[in-house]
C-alpha positions as CSV (number, residue, x, y, z in Angstrom):
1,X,77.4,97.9,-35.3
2,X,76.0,100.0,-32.6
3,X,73.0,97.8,-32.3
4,X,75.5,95.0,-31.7
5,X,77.5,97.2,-29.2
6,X,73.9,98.0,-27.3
7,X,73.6,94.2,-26.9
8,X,76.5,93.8,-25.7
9,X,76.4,96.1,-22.8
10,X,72.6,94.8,-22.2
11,X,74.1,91.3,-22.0
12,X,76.9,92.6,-19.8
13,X,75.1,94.3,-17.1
14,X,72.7,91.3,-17.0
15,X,75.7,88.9,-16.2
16,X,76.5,91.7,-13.5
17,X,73.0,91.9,-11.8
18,X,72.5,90.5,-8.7
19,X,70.9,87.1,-8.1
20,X,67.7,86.7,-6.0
21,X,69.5,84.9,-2.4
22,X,69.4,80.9,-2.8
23,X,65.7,79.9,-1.1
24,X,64.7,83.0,-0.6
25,X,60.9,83.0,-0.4
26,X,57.9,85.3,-0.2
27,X,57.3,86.5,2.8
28,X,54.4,84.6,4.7
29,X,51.3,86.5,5.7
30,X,50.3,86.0,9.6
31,X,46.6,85.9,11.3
32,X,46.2,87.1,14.9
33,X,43.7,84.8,16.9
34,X,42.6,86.7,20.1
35,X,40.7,83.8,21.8
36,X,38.2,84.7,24.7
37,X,39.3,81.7,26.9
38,X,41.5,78.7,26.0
39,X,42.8,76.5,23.1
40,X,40.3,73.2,24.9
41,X,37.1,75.6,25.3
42,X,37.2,76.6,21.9
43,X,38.3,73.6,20.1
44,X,35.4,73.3,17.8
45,X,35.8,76.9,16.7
46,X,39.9,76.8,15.6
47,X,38.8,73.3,14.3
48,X,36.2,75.5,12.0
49,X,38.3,78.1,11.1
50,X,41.6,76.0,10.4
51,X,39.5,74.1,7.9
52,X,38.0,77.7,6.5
53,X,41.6,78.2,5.9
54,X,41.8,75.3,4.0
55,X,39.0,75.2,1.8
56,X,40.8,78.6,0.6
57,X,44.5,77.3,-0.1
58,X,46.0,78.1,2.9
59,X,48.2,75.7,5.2
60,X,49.0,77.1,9.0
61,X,52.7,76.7,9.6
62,X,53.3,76.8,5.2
63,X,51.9,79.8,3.8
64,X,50.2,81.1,6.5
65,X,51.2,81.9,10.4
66,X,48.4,82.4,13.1
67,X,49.5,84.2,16.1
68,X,47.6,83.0,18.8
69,X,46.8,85.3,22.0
70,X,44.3,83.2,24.5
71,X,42.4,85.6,27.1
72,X,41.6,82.6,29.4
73,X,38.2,84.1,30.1
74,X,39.2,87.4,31.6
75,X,38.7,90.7,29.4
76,X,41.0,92.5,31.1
77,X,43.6,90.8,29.3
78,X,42.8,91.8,26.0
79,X,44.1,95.2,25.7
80,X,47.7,93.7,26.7
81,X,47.0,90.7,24.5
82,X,45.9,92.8,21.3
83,X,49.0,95.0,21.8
84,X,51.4,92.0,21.1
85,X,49.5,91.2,18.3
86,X,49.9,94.6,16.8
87,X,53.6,94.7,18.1
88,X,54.2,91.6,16.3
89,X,52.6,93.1,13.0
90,X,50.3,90.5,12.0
91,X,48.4,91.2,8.6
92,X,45.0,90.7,10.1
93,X,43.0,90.3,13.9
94,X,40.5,87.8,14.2
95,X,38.5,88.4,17.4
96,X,34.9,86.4,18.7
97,X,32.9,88.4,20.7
98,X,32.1,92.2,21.3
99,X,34.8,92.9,24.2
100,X,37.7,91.3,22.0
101,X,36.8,93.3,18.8
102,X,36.5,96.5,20.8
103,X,39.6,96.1,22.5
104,X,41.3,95.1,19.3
105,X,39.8,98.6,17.9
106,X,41.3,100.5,20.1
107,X,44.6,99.3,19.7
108,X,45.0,99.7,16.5
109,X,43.5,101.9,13.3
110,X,45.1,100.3,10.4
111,X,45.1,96.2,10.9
112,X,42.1,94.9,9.7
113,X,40.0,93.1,12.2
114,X,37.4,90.4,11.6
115,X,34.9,89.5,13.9
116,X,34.1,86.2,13.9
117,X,30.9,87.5,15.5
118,X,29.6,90.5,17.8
119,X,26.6,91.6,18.9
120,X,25.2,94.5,17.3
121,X,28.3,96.0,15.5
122,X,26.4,99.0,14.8
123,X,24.9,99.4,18.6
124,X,28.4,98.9,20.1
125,X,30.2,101.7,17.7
126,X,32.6,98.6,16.2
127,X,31.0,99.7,12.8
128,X,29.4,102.7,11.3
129,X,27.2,100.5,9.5
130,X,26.3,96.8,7.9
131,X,26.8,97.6,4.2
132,X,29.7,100.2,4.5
133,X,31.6,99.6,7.8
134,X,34.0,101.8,7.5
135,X,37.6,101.7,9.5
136,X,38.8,98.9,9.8
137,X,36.6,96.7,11.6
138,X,34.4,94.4,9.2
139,X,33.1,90.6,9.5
140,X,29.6,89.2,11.1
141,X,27.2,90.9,13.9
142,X,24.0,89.0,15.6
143,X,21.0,90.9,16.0
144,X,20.0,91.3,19.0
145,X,16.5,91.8,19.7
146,X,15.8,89.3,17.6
147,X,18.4,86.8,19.0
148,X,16.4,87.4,23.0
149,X,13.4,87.0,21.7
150,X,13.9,84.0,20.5
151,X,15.3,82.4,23.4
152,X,12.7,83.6,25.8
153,X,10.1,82.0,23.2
154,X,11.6,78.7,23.3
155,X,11.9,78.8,26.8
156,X,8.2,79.7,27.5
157,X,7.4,76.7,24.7
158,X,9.4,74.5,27.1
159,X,8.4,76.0,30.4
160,X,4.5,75.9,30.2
161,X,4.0,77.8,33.6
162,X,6.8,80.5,33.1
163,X,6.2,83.6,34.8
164,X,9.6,85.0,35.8
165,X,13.1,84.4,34.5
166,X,16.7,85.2,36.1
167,X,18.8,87.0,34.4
168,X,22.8,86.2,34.5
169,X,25.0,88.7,32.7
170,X,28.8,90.2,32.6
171,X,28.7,94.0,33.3
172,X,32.0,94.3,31.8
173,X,30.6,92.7,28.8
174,X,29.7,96.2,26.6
175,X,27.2,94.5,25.1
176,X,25.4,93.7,28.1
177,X,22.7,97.0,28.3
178,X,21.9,96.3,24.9
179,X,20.9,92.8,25.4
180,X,19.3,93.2,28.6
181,X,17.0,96.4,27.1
182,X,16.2,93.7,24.3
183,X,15.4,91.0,26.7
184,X,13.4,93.1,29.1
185,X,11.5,94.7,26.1
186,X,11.0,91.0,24.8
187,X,10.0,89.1,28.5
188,X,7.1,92.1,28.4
189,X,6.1,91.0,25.1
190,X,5.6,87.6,26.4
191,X,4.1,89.1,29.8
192,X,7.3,87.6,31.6
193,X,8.8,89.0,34.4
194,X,12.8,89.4,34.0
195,X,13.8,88.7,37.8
196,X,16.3,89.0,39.2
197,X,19.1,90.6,36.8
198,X,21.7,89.3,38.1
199,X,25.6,90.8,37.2
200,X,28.8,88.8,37.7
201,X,32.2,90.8,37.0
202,X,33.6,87.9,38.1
203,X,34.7,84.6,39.3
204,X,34.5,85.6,43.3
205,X,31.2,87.0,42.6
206,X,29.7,83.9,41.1
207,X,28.4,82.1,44.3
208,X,26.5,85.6,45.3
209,X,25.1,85.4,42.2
210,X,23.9,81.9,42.4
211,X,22.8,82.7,46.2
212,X,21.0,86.0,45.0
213,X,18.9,83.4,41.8
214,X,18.2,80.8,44.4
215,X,16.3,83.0,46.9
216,X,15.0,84.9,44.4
217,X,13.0,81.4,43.2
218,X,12.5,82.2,39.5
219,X,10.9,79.5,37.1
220,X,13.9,79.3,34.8
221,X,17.3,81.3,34.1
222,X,18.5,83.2,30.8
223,X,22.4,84.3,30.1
224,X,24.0,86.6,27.9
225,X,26.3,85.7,25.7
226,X,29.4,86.5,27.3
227,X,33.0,84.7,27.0
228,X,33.5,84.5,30.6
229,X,30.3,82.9,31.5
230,X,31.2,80.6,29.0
231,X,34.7,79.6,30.7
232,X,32.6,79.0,34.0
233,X,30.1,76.9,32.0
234,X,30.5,73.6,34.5
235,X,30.0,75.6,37.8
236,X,26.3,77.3,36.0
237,X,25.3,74.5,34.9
238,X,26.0,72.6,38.3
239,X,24.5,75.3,39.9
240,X,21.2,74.7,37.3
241,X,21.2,70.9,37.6
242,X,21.2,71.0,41.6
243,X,18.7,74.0,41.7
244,X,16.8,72.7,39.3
245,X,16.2,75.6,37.4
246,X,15.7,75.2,33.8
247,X,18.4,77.1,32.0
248,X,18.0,78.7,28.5
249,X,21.9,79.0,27.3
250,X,23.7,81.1,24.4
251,X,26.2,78.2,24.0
252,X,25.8,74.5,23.0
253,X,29.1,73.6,24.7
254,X,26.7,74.1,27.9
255,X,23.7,72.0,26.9
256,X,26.3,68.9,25.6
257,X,28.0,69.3,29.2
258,X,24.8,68.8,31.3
259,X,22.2,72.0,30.4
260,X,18.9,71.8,29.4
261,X,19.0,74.3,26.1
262,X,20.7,76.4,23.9
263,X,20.1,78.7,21.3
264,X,22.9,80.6,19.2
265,X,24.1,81.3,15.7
266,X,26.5,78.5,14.6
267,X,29.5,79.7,16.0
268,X,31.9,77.3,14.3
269,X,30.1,78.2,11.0
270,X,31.0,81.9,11.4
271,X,34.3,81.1,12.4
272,X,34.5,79.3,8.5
273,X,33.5,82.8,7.9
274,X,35.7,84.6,9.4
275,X,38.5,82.9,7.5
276,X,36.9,84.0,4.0
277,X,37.4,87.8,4.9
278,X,40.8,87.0,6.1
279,X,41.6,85.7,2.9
280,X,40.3,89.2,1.1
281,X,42.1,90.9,3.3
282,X,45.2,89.3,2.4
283,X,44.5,89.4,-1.5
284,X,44.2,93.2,-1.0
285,X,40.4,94.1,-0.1
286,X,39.7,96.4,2.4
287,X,38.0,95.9,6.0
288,X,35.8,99.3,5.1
289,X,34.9,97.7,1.7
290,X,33.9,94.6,3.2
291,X,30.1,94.8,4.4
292,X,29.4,93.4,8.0
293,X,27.4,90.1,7.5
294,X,24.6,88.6,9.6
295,X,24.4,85.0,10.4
296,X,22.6,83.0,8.9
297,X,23.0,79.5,10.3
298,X,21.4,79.0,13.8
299,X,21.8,75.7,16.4
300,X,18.9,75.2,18.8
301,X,20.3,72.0,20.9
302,X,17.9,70.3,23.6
303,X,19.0,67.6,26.1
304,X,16.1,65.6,26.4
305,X,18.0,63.9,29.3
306,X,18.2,67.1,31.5
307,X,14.6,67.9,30.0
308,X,13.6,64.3,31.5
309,X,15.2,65.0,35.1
310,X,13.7,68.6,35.6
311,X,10.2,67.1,34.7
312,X,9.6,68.4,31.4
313,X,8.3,67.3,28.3
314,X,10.1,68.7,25.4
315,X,6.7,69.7,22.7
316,X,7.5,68.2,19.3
317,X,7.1,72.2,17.6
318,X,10.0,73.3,20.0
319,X,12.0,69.3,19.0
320,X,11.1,70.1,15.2
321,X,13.5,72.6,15.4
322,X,16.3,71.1,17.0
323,X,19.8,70.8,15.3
324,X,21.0,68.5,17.6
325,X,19.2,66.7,20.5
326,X,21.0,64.6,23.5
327,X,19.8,62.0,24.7
């Protein structure tokens, strides 16, 4: 009888429990997206990481919400812009580039943040280190040195008479002394002269710039990787075309829009990437657990038509290598 009675009451405070609320659902996770210049200029990387998001189960809008925050090439806007993210209490930051991801460090100590990419997470202080990064900064980091050199190779392969090489660069950028101590150290390997270095902080500083290049007379131009730059990328490579100055650029977007070469990790590829560590991240792993990655997918992209207008003949080593090649 009193097990009888126990079921009773078991039975009875069931019946009086409440019921979960009709539709309620899960709550979805959301994705900051702190973009270095506009939604058009980085089409092909959101087109990458969308369908990054994808391959892993996750539908933007259904069980997933990206919060996007669009710097429109200006730096200076992403402490303001990162601060909304981390008012709006997004699960996650996904930055691209070294000024976004420092900014985004700053702002915050306890949302993880991927980089899409950096350069040299360790140099810059975004990580302590590649295999245990520590805070809560973690996702994929170029190599420097070894990126430069590269692109002043190729360009001496292209260029056979190079002797001295502009050099374009964002101050602002953090990363900038640490490229331009790699590039310097690798033009000196290749007994090139790195002159002038120009610095633009700037849009009103960018016709100085070009004046400062053009009366300086160098045999071809270099520039950093920097987001800015990138949003100017039809004035530079105007500016290239009508000086005829053959232009080795971090960005393929330039070299499809009129510039003679580019060389570059795969950007969209480490934006594919970037969506696999947000998808640990939001199963429960930790950014400090997560070791920084290196890229290993790299675009060299040639447009034989600019190559043909500036007089030069592209040498079938330097062609063998091309991932893509406009013609």
């Amino acid at each position: 009888m009193r097990r009888i009675g126990l079921a009773v009451v078991l039975v009875a405070n069931l019946a009086l429990a409440p019921l979960p609320a009709q539709g309620q659902q899960a709550r979805v996770p959301s994705v900051g997206y702190l973009g270095n210049s506009s939604p058009s200029l980085e089409e092909d990387l959101l087109a990458a990481f969308r369908q990054g998001l994808r391959e892993l189960g996750y539908t933007e809008g259904q069980n997933i919400i990206i919060e996007y925050r669009w710097a429109e090439g200006r730096s200076d806007r992403f402490p303001d812009l990162v601060s909304d993210l981390v008012r709006t209490k997004v699960d996650a930051i996904v930055t691209a580039g070294t000024p976004g991801a420092l900014a985004a460090k700053q702002a915050t100590k306890t949302i993880p943040i991927v980089m899409a990419v950096a350069g040299d997470a360790v140099g810059t202080g975004l990580v302590a280190s590649l295999a245990r990064p520590g805070g809560n900064v973690t996702g994929s980091t170029a190599i420097v040195q070894e990126l430069e050199g590269k692109r002043l190779e190729l360009l001496k392969e292209v260029v056979p008479k190079l002797s001295r090489v502009a050099f374009l660069a964002n101050p602002t950028n953090p990363l900038n002394p640490i490229v331009l101590k790699q590039t310097q150290l690798a033009a000196s390997a290749l007994r090139l002269k790195l002159e002038p270095i120009v610095k633009v902080r700037g849009i009103p500083e960018l016709e100085q710039a070009f004046a400062t290049i053009s009366s300086a007379r160098p045999d071809a131009l270099i520039m950093i990787a920097d987001r800015f730059l990138l949003a100017e990328r039809a004035r530079i490579v105007e500016f290239a075309e009508k000086r005829r100055l053959p232009t080795m650029y971090p960005y393929g977007e330039m070299v499809r829009d009129g510039g003679l070469m580019s060389y570059s990790p795969s950007y969209p590829d480490l934006l594919r990437r970037a969506a696999g560590y947000v998808d640990k991240i939001l199963k429960g792993a930790k950014a400090a657990d997560l070791p920084v990655e290196q890229p290993t997918k790299f675009e060299l992209v040639i447009n034989l038509k600019t190559a043909k207008a500036l007089g030069l003949t592209i040498p079938l080593s330097v062609l063998g290598q091309a991932g893509q090649v406009i013609e």
